[in-house]
TORLO-909819 format. One line per 3 residues: number of its first residue (from 1); their letters; for each residue x negated, y, z of N, C-alpha, C, O. Coordinates in nm, 4 decimals, padded with zeros to 6 digits. Layout:
BEGIN
NUM> a> X/Y/Z/X/Y/Z/X/Y/Z/X/Y/Z; ...
This chain:
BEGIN
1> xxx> 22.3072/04.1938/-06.2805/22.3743/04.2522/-06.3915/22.5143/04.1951/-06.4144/22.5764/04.2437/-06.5090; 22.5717/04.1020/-06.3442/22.7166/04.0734/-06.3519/22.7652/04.0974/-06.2406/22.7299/04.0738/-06.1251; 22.8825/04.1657/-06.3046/22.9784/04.2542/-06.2030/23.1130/04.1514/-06.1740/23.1845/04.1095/-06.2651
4> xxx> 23.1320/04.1211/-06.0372/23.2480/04.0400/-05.9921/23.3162/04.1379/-05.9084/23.2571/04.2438/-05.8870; 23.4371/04.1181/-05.8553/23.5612/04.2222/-05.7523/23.5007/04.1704/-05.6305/23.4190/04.0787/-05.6213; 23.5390/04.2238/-05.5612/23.4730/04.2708/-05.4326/23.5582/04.1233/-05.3170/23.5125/04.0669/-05.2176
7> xxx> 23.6681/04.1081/-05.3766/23.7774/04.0369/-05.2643/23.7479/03.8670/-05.3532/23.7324/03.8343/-05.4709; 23.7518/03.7933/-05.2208/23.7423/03.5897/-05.2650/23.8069/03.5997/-05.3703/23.7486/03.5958/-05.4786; 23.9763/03.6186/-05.3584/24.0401/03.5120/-05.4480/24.0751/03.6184/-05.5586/24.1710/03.5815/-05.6264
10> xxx> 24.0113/03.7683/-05.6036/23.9824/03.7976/-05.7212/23.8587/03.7373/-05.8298/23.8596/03.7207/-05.9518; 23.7347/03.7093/-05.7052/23.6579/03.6463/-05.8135/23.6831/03.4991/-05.8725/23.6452/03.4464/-05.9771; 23.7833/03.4401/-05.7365/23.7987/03.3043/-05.8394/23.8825/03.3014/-05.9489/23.8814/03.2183/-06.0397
13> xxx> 23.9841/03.4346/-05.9299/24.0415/03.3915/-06.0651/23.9874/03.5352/-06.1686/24.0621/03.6033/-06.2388; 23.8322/03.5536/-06.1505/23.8117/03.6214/-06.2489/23.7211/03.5366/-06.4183/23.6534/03.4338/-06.4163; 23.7498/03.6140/-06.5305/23.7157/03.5274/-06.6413/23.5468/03.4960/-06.6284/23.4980/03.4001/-06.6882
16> xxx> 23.4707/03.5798/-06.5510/23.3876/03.5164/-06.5344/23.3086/03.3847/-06.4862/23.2006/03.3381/-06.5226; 23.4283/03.3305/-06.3646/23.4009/03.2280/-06.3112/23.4669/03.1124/-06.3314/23.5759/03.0919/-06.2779; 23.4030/03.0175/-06.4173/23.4469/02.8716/-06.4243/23.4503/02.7609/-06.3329/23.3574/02.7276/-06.2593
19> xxx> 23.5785/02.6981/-06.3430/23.5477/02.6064/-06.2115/23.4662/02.4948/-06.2691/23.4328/02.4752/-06.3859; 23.4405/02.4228/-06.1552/23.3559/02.3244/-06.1966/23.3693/02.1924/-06.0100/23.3970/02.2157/-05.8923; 23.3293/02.0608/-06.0921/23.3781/01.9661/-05.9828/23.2628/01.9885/-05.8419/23.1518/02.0412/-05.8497
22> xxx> 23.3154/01.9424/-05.7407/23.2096/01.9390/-05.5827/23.1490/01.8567/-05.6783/23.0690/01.9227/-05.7445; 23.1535/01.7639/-05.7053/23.0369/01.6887/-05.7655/22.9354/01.7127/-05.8781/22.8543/01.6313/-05.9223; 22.9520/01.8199/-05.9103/22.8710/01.8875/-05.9914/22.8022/02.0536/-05.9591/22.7762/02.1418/-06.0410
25> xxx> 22.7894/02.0538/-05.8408/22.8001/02.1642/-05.7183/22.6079/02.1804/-05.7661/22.5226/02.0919/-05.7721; 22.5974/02.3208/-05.7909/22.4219/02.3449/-05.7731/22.4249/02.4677/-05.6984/22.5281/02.5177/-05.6538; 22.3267/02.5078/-05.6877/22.2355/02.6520/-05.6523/22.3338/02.7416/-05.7131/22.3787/02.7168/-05.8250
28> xxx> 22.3781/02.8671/-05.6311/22.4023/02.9824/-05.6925/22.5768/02.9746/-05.7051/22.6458/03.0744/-05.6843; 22.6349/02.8407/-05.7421/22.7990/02.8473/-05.7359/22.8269/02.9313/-05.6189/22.7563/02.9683/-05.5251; 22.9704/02.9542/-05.6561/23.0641/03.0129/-05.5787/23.1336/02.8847/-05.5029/23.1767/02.7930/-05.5729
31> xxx> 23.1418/02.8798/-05.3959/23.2522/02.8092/-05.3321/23.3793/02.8987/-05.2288/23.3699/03.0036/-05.1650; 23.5027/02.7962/-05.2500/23.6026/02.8960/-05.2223/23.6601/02.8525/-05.1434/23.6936/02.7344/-05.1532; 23.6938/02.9237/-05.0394/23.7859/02.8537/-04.9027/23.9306/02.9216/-04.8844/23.9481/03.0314/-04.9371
34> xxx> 24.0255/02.8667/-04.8187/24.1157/02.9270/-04.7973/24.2070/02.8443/-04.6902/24.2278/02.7231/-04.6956; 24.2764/02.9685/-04.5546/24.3777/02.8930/-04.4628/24.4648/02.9113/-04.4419/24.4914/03.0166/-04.4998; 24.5784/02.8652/-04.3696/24.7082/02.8581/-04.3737/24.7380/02.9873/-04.2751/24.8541/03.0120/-04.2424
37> xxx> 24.6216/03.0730/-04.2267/24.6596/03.1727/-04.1871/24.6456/03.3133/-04.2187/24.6242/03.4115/-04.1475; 24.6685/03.2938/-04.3836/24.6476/03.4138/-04.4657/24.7442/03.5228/-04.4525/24.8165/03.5095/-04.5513; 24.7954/03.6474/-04.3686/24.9151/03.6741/-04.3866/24.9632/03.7559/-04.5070/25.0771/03.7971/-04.5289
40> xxx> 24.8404/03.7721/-04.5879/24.9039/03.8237/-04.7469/24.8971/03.6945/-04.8430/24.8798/03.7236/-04.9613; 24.9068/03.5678/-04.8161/24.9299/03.4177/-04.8836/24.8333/03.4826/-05.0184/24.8695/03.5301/-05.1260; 24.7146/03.4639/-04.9672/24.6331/03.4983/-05.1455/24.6011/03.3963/-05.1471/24.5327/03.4029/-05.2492
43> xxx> 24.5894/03.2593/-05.1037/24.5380/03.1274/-05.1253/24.4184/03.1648/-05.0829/24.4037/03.1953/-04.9645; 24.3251/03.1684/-05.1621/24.1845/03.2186/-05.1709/24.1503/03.3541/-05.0834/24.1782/03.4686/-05.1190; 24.0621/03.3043/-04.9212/24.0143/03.4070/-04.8252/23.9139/03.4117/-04.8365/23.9158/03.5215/-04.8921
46> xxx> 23.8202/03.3895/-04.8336/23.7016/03.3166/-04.7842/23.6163/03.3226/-04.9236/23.6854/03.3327/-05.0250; 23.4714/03.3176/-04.9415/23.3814/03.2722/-05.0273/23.2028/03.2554/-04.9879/23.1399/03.3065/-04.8952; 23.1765/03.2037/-05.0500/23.0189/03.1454/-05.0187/22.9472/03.1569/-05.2125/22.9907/03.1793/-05.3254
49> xxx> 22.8025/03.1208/-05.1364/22.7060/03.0996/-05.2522/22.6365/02.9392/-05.1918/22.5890/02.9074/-05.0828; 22.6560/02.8703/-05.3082/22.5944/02.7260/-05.2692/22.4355/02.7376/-05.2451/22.3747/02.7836/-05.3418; 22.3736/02.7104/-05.1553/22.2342/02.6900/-05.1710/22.1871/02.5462/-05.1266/22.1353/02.5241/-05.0171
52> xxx> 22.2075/02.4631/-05.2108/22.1494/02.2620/-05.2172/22.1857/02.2308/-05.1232/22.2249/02.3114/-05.0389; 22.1851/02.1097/-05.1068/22.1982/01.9893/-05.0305/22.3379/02.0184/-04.9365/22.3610/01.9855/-04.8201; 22.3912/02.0662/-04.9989/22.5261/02.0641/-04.8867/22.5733/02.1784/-04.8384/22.6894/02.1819/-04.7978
55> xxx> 22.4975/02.2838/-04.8347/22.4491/02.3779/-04.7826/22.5411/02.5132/-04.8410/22.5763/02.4975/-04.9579; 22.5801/02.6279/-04.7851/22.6000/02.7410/-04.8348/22.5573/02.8598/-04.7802/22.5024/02.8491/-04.6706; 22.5672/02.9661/-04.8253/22.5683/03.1034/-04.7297/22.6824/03.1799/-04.7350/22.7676/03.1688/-04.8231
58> xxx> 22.6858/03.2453/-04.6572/22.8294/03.3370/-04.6448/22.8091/03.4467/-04.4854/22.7416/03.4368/-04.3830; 22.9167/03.5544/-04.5437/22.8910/03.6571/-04.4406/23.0540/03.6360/-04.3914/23.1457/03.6125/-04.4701; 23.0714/03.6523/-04.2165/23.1549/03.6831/-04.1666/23.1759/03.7794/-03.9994/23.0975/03.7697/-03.9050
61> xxx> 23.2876/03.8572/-04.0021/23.2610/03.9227/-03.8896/23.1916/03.8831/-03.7747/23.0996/03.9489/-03.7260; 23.2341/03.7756/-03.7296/23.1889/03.7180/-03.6212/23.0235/03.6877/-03.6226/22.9439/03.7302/-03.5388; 22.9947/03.6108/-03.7289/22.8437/03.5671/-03.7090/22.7926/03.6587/-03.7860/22.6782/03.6743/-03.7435
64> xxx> 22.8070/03.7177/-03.8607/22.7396/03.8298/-03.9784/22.7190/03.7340/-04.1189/22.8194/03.6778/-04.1628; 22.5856/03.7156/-04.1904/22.5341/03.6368/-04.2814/22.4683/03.5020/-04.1917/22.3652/03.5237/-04.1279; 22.5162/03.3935/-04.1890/22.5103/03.2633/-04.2110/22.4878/03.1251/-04.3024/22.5099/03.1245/-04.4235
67> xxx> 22.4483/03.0266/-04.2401/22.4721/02.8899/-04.3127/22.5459/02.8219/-04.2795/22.5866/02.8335/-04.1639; 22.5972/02.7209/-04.3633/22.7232/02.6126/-04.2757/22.7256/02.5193/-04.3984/22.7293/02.5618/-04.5139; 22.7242/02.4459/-04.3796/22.7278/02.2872/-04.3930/22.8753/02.2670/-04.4676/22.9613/02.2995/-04.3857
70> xxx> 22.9421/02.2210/-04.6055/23.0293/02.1809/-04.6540/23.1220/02.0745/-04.6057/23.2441/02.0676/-04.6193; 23.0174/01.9716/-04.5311/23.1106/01.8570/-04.4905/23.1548/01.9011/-04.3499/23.2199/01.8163/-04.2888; 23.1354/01.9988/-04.2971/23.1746/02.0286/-04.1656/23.3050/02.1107/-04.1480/23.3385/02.1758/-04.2470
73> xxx> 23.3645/02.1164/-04.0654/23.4654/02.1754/-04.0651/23.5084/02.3139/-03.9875/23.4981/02.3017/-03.8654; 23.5470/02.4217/-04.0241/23.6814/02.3804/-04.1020/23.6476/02.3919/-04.2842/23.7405/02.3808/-04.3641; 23.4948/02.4164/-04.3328/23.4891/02.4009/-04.4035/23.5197/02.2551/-04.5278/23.5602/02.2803/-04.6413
76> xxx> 23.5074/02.1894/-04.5069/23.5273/02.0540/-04.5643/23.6756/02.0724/-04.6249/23.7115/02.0540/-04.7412; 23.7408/02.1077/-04.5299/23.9317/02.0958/-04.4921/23.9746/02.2324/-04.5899/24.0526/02.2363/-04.6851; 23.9119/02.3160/-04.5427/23.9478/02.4464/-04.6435/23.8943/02.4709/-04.7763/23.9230/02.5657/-04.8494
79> xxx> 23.8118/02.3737/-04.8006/23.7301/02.3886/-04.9316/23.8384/02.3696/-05.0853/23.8893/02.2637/-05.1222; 23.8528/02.5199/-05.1612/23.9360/02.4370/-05.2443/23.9212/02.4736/-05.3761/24.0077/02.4711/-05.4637; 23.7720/02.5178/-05.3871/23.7536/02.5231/-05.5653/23.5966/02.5641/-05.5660/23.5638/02.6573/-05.4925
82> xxx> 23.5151/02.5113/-05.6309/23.3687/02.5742/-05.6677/23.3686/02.6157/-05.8391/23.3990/02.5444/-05.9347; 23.3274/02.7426/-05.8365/23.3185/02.8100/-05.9454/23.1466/02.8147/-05.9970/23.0424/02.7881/-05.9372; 23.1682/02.8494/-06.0996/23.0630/02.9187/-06.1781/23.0236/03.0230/-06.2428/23.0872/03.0453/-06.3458
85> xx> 22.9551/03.0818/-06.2221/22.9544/03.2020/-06.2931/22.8736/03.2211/-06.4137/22.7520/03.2093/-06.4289; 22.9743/03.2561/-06.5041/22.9119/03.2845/-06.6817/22.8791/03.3995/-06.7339/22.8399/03.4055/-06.8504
């Protein structure tokens, strides 16, 4: 029943989603990535759903829907805001 935009770096800067610290990271956040090879510079490419211990999911062309690991890279390096959703 909550409606977010379809594109990463609309939902991070939508009023629904509060940021909140990696260190306060649970189930269900948004995490937000972004790289220096954006060629429309939106900062924000990339997004995931946290699922524990380190852990996220996310869909991309290449692998489809996946897991990947936060401290790994290039996630770790591109990691640059976890949200919440209210």
């Amino acid at each position: 029943g909550i409606v977010l935009p379809r594109d990463a770096y609309l939902q991070a800067g939508s009023h629904r989603v509060i940021q909140v610290n990696l260190d306060e990271i649970r189930k269900g956040d948004l995490v937000f990535f972004g790289g220096a090879d954006d060629p429309l510079n939106r900062r924000i490419t990339h997004v995931g759903i946290a699922s524990g211990r380190g852990h996220f999911i996310h869909a991309s062309r290449k692998l489809g829907v996946s897991v990947s690991n936060l401290s790994d890279d290039p996630w770790q390096r591109e990691l640059l805001m976890v949200g919440r959703v209210s």
